[in-house]
VMD Tcl script that builds the backbone (N, CA, C; Angstrom):
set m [mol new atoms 483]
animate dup $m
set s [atomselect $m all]
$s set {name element resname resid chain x y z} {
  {N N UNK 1 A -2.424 27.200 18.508}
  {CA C UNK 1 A -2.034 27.897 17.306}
  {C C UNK 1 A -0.880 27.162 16.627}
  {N N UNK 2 A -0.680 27.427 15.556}
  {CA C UNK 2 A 0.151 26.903 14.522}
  {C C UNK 2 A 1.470 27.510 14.529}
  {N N UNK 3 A 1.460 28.793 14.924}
  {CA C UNK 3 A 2.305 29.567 14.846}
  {C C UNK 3 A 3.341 29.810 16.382}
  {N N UNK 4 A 2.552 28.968 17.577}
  {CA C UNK 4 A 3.096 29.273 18.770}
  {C C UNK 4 A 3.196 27.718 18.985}
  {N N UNK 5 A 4.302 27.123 19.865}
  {CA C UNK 5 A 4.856 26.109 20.420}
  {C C UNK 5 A 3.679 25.850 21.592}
  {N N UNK 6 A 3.649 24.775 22.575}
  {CA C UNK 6 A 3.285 24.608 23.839}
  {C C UNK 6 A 3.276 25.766 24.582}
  {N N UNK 7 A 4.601 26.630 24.801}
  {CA C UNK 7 A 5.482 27.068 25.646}
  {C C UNK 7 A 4.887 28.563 25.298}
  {N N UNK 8 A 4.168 29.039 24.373}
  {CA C UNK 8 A 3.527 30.165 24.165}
  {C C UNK 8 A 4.729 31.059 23.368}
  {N N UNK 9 A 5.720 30.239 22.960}
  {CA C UNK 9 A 6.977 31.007 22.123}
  {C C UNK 9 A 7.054 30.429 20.448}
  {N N UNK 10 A 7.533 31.210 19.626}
  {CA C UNK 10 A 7.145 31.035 18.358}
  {C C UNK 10 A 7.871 30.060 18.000}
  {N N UNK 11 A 7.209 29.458 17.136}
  {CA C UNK 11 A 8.002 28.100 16.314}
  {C C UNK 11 A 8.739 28.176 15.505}
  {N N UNK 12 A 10.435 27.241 15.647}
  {CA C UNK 12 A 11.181 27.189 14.796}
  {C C UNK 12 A 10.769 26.326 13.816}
  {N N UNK 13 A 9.898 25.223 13.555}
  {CA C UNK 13 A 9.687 24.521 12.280}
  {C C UNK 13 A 8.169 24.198 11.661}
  {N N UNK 14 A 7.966 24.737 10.740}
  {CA C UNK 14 A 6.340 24.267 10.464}
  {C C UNK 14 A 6.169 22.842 10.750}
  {N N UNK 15 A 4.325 22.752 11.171}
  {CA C UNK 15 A 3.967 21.978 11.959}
  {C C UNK 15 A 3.294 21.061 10.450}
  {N N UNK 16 A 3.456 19.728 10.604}
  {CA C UNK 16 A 3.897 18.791 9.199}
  {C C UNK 16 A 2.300 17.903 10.187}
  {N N UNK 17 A 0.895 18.397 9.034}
  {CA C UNK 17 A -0.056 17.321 9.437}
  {C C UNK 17 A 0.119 16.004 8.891}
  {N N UNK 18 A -0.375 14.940 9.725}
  {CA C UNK 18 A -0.417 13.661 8.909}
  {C C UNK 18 A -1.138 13.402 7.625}
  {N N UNK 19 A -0.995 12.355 6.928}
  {CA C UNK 19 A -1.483 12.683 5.818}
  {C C UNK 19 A -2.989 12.133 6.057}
  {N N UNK 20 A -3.332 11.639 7.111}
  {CA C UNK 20 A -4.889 11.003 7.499}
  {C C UNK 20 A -5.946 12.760 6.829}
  {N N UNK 21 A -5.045 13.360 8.041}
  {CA C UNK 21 A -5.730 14.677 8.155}
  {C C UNK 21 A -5.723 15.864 6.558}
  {N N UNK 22 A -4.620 15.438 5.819}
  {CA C UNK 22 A -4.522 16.184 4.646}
  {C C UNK 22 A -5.540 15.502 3.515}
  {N N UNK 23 A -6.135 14.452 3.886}
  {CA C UNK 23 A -7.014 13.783 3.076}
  {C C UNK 23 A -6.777 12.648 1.777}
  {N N UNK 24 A -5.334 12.290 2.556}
  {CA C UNK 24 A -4.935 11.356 1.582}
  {C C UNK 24 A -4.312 10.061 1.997}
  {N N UNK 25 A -4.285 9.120 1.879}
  {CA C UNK 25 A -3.827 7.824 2.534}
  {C C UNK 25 A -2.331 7.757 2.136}
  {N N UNK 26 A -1.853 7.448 3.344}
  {CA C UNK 26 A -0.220 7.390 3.504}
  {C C UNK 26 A 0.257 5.813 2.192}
  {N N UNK 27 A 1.556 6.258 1.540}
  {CA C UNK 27 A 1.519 5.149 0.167}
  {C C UNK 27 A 0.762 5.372 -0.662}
  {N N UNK 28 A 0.271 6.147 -1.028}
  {CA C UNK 28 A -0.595 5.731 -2.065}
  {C C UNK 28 A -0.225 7.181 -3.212}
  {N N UNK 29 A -0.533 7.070 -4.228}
  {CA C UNK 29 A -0.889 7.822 -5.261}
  {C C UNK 29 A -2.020 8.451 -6.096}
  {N N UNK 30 A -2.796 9.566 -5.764}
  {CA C UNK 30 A -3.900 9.558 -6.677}
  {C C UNK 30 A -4.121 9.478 -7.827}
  {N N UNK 31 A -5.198 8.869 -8.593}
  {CA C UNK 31 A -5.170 8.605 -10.068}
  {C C UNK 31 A -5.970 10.088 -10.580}
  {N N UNK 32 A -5.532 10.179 -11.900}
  {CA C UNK 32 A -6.638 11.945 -12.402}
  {C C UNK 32 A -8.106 11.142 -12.019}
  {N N UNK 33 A -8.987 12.251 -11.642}
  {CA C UNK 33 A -10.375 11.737 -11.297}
  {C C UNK 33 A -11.279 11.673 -12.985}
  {N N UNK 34 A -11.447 10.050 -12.787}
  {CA C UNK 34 A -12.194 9.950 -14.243}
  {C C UNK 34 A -13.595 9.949 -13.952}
  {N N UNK 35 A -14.735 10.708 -14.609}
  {CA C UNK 35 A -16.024 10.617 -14.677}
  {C C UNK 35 A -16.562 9.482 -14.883}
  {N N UNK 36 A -17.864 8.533 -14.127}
  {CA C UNK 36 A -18.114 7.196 -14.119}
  {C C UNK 36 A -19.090 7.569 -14.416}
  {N N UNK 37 A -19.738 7.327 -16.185}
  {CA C UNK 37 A -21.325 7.298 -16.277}
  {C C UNK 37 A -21.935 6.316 -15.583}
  {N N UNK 38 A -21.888 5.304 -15.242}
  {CA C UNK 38 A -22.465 3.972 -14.415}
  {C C UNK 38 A -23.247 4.480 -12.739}
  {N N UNK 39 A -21.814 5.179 -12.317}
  {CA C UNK 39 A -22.035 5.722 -10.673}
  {C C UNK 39 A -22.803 6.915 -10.950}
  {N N UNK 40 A -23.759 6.385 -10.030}
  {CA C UNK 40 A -24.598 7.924 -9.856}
  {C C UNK 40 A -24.163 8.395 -8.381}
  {N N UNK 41 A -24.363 10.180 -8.342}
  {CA C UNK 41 A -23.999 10.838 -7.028}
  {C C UNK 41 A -25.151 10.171 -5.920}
  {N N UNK 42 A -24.419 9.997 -4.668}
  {CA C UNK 42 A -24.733 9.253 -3.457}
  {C C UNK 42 A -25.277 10.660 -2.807}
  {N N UNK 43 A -27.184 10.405 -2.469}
  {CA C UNK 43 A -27.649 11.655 -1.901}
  {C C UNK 43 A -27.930 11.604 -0.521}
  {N N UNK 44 A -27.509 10.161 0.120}
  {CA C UNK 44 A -27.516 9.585 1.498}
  {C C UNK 44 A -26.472 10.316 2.366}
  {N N UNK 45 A -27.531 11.119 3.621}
  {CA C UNK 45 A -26.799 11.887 4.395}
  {C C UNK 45 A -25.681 11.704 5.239}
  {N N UNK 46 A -25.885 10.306 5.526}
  {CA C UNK 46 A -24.842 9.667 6.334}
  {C C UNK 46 A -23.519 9.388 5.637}
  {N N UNK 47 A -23.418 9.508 4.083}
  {CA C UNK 47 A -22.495 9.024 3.146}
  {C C UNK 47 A -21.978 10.534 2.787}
  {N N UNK 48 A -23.005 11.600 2.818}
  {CA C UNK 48 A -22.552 12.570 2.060}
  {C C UNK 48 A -21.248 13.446 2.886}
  {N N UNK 49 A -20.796 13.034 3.953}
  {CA C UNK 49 A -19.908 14.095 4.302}
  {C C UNK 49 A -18.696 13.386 4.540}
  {N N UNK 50 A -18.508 12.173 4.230}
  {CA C UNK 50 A -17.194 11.415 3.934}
  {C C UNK 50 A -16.895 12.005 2.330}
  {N N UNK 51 A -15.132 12.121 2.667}
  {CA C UNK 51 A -14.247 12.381 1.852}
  {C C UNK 51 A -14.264 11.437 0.319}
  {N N UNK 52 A -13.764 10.453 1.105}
  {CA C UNK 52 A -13.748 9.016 0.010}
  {C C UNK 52 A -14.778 8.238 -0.222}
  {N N UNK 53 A -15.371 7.765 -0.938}
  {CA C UNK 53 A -16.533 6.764 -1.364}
  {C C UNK 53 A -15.748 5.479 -1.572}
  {N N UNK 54 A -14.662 5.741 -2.323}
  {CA C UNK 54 A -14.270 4.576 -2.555}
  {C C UNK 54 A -12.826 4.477 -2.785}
  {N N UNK 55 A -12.314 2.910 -2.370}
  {CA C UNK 55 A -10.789 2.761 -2.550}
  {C C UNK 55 A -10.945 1.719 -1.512}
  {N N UNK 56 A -9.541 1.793 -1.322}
  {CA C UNK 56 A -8.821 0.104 -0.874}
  {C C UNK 56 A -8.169 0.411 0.263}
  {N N UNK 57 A -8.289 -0.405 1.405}
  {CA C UNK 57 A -7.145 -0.417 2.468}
  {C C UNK 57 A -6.292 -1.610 2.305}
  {N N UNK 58 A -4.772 -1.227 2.873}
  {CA C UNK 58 A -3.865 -2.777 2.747}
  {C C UNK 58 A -3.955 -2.645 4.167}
  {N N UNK 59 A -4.177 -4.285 4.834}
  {CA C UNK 59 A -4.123 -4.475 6.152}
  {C C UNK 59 A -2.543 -5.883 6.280}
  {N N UNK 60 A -1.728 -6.341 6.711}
  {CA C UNK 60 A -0.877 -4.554 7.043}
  {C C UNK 60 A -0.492 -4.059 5.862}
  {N N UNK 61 A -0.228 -2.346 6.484}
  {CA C UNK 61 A 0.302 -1.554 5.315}
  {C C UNK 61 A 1.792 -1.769 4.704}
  {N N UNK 62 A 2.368 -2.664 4.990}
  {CA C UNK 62 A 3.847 -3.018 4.927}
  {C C UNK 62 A 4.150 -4.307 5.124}
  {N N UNK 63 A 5.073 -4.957 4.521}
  {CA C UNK 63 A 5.489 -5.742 4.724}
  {C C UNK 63 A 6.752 -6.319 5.228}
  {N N UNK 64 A 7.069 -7.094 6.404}
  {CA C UNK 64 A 8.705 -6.943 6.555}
  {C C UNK 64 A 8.943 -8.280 7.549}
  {N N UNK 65 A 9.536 -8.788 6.441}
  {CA C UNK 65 A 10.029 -10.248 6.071}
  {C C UNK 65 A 11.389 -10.925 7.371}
  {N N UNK 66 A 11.711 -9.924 7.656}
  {CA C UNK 66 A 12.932 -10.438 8.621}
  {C C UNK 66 A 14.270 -10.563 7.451}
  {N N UNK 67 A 14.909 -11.605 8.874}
  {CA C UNK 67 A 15.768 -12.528 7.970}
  {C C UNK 67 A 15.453 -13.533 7.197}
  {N N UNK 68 A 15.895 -14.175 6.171}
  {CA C UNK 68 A 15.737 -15.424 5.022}
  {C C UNK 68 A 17.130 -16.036 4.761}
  {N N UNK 69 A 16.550 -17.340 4.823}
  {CA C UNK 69 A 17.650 -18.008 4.223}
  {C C UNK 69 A 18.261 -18.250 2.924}
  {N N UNK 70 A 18.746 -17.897 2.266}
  {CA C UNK 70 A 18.964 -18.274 0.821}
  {C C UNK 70 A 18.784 -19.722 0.445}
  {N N UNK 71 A 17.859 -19.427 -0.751}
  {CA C UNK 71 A 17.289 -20.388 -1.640}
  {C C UNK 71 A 16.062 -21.393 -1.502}
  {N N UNK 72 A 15.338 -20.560 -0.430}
  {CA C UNK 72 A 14.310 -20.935 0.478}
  {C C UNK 72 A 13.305 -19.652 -0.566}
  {N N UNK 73 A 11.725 -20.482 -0.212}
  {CA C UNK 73 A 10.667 -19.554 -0.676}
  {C C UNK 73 A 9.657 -19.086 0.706}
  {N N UNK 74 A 9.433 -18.457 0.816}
  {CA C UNK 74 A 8.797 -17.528 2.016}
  {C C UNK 74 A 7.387 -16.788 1.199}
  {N N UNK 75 A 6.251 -17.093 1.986}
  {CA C UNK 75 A 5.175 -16.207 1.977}
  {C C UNK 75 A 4.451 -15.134 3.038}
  {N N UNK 76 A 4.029 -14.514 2.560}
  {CA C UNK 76 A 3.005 -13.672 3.718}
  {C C UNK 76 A 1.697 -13.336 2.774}
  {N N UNK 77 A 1.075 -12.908 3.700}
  {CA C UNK 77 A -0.523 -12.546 3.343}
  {C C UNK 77 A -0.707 -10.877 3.228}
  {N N UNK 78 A -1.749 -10.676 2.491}
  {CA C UNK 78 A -2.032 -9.037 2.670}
  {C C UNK 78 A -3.548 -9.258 2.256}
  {N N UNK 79 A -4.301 -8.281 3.370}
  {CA C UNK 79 A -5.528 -8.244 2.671}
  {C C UNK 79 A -5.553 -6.628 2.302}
  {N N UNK 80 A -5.850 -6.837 1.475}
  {CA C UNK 80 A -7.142 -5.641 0.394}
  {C C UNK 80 A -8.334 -5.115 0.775}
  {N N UNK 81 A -8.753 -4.525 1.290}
  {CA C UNK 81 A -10.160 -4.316 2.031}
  {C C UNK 81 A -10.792 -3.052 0.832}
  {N N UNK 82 A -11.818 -3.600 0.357}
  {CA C UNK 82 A -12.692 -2.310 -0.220}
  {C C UNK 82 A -13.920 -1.647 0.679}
  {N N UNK 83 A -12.944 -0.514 0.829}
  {CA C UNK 83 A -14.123 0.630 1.849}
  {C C UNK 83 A -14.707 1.809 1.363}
  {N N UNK 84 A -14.856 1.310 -0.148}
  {CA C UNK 84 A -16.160 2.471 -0.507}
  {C C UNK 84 A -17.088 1.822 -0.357}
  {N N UNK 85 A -18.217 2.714 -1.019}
  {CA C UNK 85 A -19.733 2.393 -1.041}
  {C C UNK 85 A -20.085 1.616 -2.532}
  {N N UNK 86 A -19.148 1.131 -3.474}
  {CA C UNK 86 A -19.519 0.643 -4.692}
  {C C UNK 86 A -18.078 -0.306 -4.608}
  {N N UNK 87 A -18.960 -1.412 -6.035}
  {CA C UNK 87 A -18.048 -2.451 -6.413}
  {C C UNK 87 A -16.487 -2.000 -6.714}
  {N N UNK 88 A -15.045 -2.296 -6.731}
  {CA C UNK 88 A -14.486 -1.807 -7.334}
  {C C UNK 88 A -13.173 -2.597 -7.783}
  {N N UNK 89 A -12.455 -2.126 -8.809}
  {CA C UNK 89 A -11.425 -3.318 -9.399}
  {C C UNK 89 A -9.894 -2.759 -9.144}
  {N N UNK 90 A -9.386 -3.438 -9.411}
  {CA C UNK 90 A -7.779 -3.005 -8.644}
  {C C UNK 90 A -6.825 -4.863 -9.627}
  {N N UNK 91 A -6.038 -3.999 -10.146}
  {CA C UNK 91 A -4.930 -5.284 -10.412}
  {C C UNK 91 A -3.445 -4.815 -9.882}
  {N N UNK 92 A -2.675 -5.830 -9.929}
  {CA C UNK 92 A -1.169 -5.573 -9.328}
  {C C UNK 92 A -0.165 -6.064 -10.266}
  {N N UNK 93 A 0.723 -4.972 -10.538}
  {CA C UNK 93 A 1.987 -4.503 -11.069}
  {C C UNK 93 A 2.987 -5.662 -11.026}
  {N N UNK 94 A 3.236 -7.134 -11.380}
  {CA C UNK 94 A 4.470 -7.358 -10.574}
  {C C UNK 94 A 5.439 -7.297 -10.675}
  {N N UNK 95 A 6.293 -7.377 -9.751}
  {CA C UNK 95 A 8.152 -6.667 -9.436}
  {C C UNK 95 A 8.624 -7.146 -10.537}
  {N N UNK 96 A 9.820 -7.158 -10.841}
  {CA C UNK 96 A 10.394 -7.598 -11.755}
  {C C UNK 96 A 11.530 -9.077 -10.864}
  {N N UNK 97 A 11.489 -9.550 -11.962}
  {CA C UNK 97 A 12.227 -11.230 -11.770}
  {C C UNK 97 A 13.280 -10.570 -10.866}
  {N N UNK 98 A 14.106 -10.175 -10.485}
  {CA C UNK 98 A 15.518 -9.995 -9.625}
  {C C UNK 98 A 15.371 -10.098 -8.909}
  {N N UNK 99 A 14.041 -9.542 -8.158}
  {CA C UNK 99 A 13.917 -9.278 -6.877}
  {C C UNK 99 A 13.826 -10.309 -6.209}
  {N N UNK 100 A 12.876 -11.496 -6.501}
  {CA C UNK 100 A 12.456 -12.673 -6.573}
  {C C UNK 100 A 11.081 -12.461 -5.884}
  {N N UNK 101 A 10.181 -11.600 -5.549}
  {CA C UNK 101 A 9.333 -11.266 -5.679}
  {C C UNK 101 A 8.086 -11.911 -6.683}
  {N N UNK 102 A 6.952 -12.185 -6.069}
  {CA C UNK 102 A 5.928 -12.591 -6.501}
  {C C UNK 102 A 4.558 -12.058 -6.456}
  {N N UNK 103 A 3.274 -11.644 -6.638}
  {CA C UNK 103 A 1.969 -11.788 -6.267}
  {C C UNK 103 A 1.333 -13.050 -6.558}
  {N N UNK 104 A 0.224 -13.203 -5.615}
  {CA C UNK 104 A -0.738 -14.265 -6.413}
  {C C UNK 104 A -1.930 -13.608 -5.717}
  {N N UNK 105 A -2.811 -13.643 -6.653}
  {CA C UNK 105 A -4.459 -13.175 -6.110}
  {C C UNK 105 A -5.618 -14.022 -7.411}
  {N N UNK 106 A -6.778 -13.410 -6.571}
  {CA C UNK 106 A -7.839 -13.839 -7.833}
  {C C UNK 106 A -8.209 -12.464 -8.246}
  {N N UNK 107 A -7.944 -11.853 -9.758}
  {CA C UNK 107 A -8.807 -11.151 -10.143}
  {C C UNK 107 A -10.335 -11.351 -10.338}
  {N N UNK 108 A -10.676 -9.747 -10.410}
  {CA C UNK 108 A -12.112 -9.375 -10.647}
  {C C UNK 108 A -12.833 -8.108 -9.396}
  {N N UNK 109 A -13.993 -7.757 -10.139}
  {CA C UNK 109 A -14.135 -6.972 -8.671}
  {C C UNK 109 A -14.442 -7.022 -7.272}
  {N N UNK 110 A -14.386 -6.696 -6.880}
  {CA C UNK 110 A -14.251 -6.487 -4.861}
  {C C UNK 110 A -15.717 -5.485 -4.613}
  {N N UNK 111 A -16.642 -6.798 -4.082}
  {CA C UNK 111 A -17.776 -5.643 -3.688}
  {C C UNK 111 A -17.403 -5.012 -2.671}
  {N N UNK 112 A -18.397 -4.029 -2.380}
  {CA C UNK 112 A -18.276 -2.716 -1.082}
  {C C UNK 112 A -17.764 -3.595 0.260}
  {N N UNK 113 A -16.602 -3.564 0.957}
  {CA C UNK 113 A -17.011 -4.086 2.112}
  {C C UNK 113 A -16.290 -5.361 2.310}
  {N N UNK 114 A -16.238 -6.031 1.005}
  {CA C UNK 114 A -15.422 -7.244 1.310}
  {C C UNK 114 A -13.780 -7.222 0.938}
  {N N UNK 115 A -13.551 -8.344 1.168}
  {CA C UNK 115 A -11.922 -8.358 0.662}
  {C C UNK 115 A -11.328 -9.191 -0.070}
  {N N UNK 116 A -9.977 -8.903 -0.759}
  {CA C UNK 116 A -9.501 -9.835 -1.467}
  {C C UNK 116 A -8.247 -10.237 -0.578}
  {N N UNK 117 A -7.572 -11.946 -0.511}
  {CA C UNK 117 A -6.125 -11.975 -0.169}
  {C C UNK 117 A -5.120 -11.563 -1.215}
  {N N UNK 118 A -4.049 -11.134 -0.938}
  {CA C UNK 118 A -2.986 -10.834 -2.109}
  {C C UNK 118 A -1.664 -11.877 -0.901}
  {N N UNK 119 A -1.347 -13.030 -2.033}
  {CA C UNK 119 A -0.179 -13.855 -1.045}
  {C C UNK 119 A 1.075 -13.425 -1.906}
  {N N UNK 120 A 1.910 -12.626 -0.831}
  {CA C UNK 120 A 3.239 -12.263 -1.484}
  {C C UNK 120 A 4.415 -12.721 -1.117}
  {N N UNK 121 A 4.853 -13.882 -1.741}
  {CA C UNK 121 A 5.819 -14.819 -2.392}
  {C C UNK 121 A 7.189 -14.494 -2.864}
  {N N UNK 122 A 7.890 -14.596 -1.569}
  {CA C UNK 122 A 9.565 -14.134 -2.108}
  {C C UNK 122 A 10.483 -15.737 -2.017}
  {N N UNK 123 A 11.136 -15.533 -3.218}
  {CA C UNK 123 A 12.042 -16.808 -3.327}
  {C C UNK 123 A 14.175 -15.946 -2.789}
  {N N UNK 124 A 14.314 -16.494 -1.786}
  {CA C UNK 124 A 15.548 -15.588 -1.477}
  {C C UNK 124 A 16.391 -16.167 -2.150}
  {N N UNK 125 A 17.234 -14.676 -3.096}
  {CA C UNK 125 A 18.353 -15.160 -3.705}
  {C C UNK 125 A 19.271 -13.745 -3.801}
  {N N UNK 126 A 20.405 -14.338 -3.484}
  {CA C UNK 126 A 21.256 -13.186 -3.511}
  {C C UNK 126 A 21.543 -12.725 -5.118}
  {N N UNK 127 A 21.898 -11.450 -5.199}
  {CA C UNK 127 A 22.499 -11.153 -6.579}
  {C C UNK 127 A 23.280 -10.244 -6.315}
  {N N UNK 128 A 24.508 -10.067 -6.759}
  {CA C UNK 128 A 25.732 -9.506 -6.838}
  {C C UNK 128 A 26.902 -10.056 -6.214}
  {N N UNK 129 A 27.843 -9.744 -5.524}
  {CA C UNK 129 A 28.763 -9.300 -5.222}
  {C C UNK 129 A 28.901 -10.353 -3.885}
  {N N UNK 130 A 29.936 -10.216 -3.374}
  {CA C UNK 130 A 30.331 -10.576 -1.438}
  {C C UNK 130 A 29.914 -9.400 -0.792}
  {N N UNK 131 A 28.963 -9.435 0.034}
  {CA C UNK 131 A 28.758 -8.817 1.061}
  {C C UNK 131 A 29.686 -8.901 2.258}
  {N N UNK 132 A 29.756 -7.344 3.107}
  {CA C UNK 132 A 30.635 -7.554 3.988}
  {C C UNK 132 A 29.884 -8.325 5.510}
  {N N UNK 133 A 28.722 -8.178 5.721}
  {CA C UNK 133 A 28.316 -8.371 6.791}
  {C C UNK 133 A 27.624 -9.909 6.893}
  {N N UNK 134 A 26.980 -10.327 5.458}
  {CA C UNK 134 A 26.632 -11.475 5.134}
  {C C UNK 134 A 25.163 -11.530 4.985}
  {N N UNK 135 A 25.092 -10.314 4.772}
  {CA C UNK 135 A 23.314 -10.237 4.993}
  {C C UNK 135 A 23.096 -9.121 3.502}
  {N N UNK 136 A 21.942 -9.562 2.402}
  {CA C UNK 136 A 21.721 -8.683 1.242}
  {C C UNK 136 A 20.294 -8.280 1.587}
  {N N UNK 137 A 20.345 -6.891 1.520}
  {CA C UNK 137 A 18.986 -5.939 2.395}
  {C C UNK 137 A 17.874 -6.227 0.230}
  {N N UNK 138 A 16.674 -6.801 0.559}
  {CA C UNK 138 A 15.423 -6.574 -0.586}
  {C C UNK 138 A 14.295 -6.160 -0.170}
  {N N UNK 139 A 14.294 -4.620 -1.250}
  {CA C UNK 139 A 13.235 -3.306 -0.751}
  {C C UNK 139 A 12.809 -3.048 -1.625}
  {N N UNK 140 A 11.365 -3.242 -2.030}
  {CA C UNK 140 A 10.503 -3.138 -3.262}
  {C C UNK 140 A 9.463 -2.516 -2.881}
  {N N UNK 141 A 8.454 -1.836 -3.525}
  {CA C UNK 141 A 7.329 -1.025 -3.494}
  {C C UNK 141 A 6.575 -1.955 -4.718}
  {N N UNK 142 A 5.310 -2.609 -3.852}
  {CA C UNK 142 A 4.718 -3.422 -4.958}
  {C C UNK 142 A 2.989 -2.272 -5.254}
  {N N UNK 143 A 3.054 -2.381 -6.725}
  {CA C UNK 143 A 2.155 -1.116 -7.227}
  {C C UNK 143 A 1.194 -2.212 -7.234}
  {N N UNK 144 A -0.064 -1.254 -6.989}
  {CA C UNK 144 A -1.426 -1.999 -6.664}
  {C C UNK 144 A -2.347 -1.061 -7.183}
  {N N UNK 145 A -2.638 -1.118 -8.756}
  {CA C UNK 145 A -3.614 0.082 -9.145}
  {C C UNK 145 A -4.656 -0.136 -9.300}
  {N N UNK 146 A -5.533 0.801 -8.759}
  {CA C UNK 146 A -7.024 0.569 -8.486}
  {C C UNK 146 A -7.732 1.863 -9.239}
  {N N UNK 147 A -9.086 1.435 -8.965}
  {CA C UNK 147 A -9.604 2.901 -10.668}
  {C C UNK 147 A -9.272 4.363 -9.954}
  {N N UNK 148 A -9.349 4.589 -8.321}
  {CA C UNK 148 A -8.748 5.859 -7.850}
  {C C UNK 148 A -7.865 5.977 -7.414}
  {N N UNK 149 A -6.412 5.424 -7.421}
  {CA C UNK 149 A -5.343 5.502 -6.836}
  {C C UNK 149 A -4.169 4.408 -6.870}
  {N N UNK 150 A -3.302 4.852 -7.066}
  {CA C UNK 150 A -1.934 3.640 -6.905}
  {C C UNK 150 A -1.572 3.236 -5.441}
  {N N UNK 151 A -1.941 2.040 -4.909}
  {CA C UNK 151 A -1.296 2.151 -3.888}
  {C C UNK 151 A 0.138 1.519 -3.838}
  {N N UNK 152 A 1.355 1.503 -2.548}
  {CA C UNK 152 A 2.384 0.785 -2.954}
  {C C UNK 152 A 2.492 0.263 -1.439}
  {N N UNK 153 A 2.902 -0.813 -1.359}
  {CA C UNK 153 A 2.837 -2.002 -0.655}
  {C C UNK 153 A 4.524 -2.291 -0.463}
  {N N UNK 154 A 5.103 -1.466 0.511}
  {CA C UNK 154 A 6.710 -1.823 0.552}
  {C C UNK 154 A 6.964 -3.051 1.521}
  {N N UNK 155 A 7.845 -3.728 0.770}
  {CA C UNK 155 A 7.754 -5.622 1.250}
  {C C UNK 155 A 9.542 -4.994 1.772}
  {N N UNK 156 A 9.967 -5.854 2.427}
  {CA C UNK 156 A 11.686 -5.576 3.104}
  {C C UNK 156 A 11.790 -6.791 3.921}
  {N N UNK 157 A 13.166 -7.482 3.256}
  {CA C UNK 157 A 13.569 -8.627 3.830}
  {C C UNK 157 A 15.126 -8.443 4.051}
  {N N UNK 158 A 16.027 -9.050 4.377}
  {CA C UNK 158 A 17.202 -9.720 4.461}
  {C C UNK 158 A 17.519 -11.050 3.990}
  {N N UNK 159 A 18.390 -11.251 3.197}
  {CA C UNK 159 A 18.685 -12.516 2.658}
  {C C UNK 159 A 19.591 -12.614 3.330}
  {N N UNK 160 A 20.296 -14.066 4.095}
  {CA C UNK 160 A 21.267 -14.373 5.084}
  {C C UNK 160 A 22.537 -15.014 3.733}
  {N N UNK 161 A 23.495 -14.751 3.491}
  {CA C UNK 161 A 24.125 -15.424 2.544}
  {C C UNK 161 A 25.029 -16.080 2.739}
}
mol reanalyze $m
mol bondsrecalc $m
mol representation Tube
mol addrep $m
């Protein structure tokens, strides 16, 4: 029960499902649901009792860079996985210049099933001030909008200064 602990005694804090189970992918944002004259309804039984038809997984869901050296350029990889049952398109937001933040990909669409790379490209550079410890913390949420949902892709590094 929801309402009783292990211990058969009542609970001091509501019980917080994951968001797998609430039906929504952790990061992400839903877009308003737009009507697709193109897509017709899927009457395949094996398809019909999944939630999602379509959208994107990031494999990994995060990104996290370590330490960096200043004035050095650093990459990593992300794949994109499309795990609906139809073609689908998705472009990316990019950060703004400060961050030193980059994307590079190939647009266009992503059939059912396959994937795209997204190579994300940080050039380390400090901006501001003297730090006391010698280390400048860069934490960005890179937007990745696709026709059902925003996803965000949080990248986190340390610049060594």
């Amino acid at each position: 029960s929801l309402l009783l602990n292990a211990a058969g005694q009542p609970r001091e804090e509501k019980v917080k499902l994951p968001s797998s189970l609430q039906g929504r992918k952790p990061n992400s944002i839903p877009n308003k649901k737009v009507e697709d004259p193109v897509a017709g309804k899927v009457n395949t039984s094996s398809l019909s009792t999944r939630q999602h038809l379509s959208g994107f997984h990031l494999i990994p869901p995060r990104v996290t860079l370590g330490v960096l050296k200043q004035g050095c350029t650093y990459a990593a990889t992300v794949i994109l996985k499309n795990v609906g049952v139809n073609f689908s398109r998705f472009r990316v937001k990019q950060p703004p210049p400060h961050t030193g933040l980059r994307v590079m990909y190939t647009p266009g669409p992503v059939a059912a099933g396959l994937q795209v790379e997204l190579e994300i490209e940080i050039f380390a550079m400090v901006i501001g001030g003297e730090d006391s410890d010698g280390l400048e913390e860069v934490s960005h949420d890179i937007e990745i909008l696709t026709e059902t949902e925003t996803l965000l892709l949080p990248v986190r590094a340390n610049i060594l200064c």
